[in-house]
N, C-alpha and C positions, 0 to 999 in steps of 0.2 A: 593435524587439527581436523576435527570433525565439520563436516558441512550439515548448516541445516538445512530440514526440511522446507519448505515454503507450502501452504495448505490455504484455502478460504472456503468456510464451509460457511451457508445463507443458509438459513431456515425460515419459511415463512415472513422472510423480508423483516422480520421482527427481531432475530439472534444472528450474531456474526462470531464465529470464532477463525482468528488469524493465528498461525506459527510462522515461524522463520522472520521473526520481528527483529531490526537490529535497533530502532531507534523510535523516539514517538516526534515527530516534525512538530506535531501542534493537535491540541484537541478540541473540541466543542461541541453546543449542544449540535450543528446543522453542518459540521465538517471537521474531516477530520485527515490528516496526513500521515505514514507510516513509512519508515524506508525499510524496505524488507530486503531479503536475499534476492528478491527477483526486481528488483526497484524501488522507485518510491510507488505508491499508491497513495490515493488519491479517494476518499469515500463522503460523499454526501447523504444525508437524511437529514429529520427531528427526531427529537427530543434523543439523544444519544448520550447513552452514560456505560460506559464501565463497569462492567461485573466483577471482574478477574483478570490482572495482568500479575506476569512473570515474567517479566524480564533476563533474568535469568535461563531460559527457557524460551526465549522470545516469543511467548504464547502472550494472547490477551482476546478476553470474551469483551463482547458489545451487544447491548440492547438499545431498542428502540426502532424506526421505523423507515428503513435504508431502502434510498434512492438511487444511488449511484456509485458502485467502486470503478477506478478511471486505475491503471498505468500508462501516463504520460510514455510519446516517447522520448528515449534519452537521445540526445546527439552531443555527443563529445568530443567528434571531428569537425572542423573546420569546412567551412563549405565549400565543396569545390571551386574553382573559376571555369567559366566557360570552356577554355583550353583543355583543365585538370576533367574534365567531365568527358570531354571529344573524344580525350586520348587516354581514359582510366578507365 
């Protein structure tokens, strides 16, 4: 199986093109979520709309006027205990 690319290319904080998109979390005009090959991302601005998604392709274009793309990080493990942290 082919691995995608993952890319985020800004322009002028006004054009967002994303690849390696596996899923859309949730959209809106002032935030929007994306789980990609390298995580979830995490993008705020206004007034945000949708040029172009393919899914297929896991591409999709964004307009509008972006404030913030965030990768949260992930923690999947269990937190250590004191002891697990002393001796790990």
């Amino acid at each position: 199986m082919e691995e995608k690319t993952c890319s985020v290319l800004l322009e002028k904080r006004s054009r967002l093109v994303l690849t390696g998109i596996l899923e859309i979390k949730s959209f809106q005009e002032s935030s929007a979520e994306f789980d990609t090959c390298m995580g979830l991302l995490q993008i705020t601005g206004e007034s945000m709309h949708m040029e172009r998604l393919d899914l297929d392709l896991g591409e999709v274009e964004l307009k509008g006027n972006f404030i913030s793309l965030y990768y949260p990080e992930e923690t999947k493990e269990e937190p250590k205990s004191f002891w697990g942290r002393l001796l790990g």
